[in-house]
N, C-alpha and C positions, 0 to 999 in steps of 0.2 A: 761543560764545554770549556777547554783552556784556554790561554789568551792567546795563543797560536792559532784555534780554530777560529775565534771571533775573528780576528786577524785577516786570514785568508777567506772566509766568508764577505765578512766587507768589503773585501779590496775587490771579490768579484763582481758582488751588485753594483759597488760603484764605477768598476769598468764596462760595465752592463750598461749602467746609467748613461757613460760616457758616447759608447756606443751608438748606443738610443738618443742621444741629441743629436747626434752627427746624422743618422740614418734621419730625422726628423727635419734637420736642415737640408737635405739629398732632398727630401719627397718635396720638400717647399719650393725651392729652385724645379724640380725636373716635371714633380706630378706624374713618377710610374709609379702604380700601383703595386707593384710589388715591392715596394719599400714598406709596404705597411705588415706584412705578413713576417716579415722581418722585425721591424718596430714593436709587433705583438709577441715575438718570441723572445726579445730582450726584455719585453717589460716582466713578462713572467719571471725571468730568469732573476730580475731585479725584486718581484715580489715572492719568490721561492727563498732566495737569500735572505730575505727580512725577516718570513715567518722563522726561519732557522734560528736565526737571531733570539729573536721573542721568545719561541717556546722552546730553544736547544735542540736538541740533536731526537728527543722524541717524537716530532711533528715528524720526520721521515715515515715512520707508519703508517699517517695520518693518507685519506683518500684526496688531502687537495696538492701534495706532494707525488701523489701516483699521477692526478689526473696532468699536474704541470708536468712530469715527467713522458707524458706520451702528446702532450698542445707543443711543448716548446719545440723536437726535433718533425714535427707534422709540420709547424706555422714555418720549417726552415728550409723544409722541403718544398711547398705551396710554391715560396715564395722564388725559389730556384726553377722550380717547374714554371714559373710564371715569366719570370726572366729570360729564359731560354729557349723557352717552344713556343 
């Protein structure tokens, strides 16, 4: 992993992170429930980042990158459907 990937890996957890405080400060103030299905797909996004980090670019194989990769746009979905209807 070059330090260009590290790079833009991090900058994206940590916008993730960023994200995920704000949507945490939203649900504190408002208490819709749909902020948390939200909240759940940025922490993912935030702990997908990190194992990349750790184990480099071969955790992509791995089945906890598969299964983040089908929670994170489900929990994005949930929570849009939740919002709207």
């Amino acid at each position: 992993m070059t330090l260009i990937d590290q790079i833009i890996v991090g900058l994206s957890g940590l916008l993730a992170l960023v994200i995920m405080l704000i949507l945490i400060g939203r649900f504190e103030h408002s208490r819709k429930a749909f902020n948390i299905f939200y909240i759940f797909s940025f922490a993912l996004i935030i702990s997908s980042s990190v194992l990349i980090m750790i184990n480099q670019w071969g955790i992509i194989n791995s089945d906890f990158i598969a299964l983040f990769s089908v929670l994170i746009p489900m929990s994005i979905s949930l929570g849009l459907v939740y919002q709207f209807y």
